[in-house]
N, C-alpha and C positions, 0 to 999 in steps of 0.2 A: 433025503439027505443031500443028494446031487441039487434039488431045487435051492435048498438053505446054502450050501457051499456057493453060491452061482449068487445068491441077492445078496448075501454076506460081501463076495466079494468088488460089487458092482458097487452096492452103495457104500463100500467102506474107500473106496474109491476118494468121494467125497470129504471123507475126512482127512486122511493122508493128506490130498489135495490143499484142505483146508490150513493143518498144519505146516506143508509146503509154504504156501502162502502167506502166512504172518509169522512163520520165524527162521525162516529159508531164503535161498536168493534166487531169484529169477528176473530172469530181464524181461523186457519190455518184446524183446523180437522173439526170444525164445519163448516165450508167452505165446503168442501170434502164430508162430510157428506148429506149436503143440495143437493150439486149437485149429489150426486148420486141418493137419494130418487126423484128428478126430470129426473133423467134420467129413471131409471125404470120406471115413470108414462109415460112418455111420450112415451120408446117403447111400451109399451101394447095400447095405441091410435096411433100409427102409422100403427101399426097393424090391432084393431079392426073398427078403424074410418074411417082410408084413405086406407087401402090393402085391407084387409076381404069382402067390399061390390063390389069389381069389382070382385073378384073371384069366387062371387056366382054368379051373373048377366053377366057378360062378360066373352069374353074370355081369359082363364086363361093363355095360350102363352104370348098376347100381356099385360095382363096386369103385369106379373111378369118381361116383357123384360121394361116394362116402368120403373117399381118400377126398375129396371139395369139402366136402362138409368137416373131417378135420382139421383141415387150414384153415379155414373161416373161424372155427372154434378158439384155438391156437390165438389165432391175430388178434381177434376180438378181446380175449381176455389178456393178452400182451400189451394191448393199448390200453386198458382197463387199469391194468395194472402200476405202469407207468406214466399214464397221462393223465388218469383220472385220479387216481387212490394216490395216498404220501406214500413211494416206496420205500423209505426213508424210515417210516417208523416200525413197531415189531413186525406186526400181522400181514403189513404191507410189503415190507421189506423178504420178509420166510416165504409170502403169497410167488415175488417177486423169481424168488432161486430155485421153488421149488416148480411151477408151472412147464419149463422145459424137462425136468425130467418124470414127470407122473405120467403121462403117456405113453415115456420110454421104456420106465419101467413096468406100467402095467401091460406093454406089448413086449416085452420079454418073459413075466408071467404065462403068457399067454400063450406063449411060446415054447416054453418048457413043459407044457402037456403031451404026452404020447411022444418026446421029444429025446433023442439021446445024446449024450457031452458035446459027439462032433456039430451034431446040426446045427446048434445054437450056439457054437462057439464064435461066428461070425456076429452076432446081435450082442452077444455080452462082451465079448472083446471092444467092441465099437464103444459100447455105453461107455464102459471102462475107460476107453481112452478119450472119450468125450468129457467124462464129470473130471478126473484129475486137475487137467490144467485148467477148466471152469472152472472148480471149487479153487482153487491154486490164486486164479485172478482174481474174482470174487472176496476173496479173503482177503487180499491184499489190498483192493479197491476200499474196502466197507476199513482197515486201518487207518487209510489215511484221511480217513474222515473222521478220525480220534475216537472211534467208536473203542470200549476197552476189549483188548485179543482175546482175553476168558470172553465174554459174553459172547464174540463174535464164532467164537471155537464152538462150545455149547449150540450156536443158532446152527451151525452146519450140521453138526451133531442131531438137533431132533429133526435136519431136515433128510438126514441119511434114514434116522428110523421112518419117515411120514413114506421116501420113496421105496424102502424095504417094504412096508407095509401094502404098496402100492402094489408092487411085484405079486410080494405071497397072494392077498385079493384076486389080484390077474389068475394066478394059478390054481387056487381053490375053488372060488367062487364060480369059477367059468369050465367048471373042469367035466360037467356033464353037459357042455350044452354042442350043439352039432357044429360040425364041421364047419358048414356054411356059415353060420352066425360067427362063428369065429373067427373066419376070414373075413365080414365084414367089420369085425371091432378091431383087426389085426391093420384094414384099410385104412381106417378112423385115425391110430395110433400115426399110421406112415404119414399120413394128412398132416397129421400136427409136429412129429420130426421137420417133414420138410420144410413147414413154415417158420421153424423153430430155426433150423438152418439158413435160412433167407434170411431174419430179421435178427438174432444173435449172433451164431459162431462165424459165419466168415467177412462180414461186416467188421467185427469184431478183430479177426486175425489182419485185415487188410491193414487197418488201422495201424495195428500196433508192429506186421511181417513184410508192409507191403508186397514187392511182387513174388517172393521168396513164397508167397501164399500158393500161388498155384501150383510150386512144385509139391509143397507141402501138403496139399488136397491130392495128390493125384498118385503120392506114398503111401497116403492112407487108404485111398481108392484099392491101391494093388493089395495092399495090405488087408481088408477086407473081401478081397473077391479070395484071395489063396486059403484066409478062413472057410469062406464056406465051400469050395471042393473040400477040404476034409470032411464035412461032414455028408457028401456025396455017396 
């Protein structure tokens, strides 16, 4: 139940968001703003949630060449996605929104194994306040390119169930496998966050918060670290 309450409310996230965004008001700095205070939260649970427990328990080689190997992944397909493919049209465009959060959510999955409300409240808080004002922009962006607000509501909509989906996976499917292994796919996940934060969200906020960004990252930062002592 605590698992479904927890990717219910992460991915619905998204939608809100969505709705925010094409019939709501949001400026331009406030925009900017939000996503940076979600990016700060979210590196510091990249870090402490999915890096920090394989480098105490495994070995530190393979798990910092993993957390390499999911940014390489991340970037690869980021450029893939936008450079190469029309992001523009359906497949390309859902490829396009959903890429930053399947990782996230299947490392919160991942997460919620043997896991109790407090531990994880720092990872799902982060998400949460990461897709809001993404889906918020997004939505807003993909209007004024006259695309119609139904279809664009709908495309947030199946892309909330793809990252629900993602989560539950994370969590079932991985729910017998060892410690170890888990900490390396939990690497994998923090890989492709941080590259996801490099080349989206604070890129992104500078753009639109400028220097208001770094207070804005370093709110979120605190904001994130006081989640996870609760779950201490």
């Amino acid at each position: 139940m605590m698992t479904a309450i927890v990717v219910l409310i992460v991915s619905g996230a998204l939608i809100l968001g969505a709705v925010w965004g094409l019939y709501g008001n949001i400026s331009k700095r406030l925009e900017g703003f939000l996503v940076a205070l979600a990016g700060g939260a979210l590196l510091v649970s990249a870090i402490l949630e999915l890096i920090y427990p394989a480098l105490e328990k495994n070995s530190v080689p393979i798990a910092l060449t993993t957390v390499f190997v999911g940014a390489i992944t991340f970037t690869v397909l980021d450029y893939l996605v936008k450079e190469k493919w029309n992001s523009q049209s359906g497949g390309g465009l859902l490829a396009a929104i959903t890429l930053d959060g399947i990782p996230e959510n299947l490392a919160l999955g991942v997460s919620l194994i043997g896991a109790s409300p407090l531990s994880i409240a720092a990872l799902s808080g982060s998400i949460l306040l990461s897709n809001l004002p993404e889906a918020a922009g997004g939505a807003k962006e993909m209007a004024e390119n006259a695309d119609s607000k139904k279809k664009i509501l709908w495309l947030w909509i199946g892309t909330a169930l793809i990252l629900s989906a993602a989560a539950l996976l994370g969590h079932y499917l991985l729910a017998n496998v060892s410690t170890k292994y888990l900490n390396y796919i939990k690497c994998f996940a923090g890989g492709a966050v941080a590259a996801s934060l490099a080349l989206e969200v604070f890129p992104k906020a500078y753009k639109e918060d400028k220097y208001w960004t770094g207070l804005a990252t370093a709110i979120g930062l605190v904001l994130a670290l006081y989640l996870n002592t609760l779950g201490e």
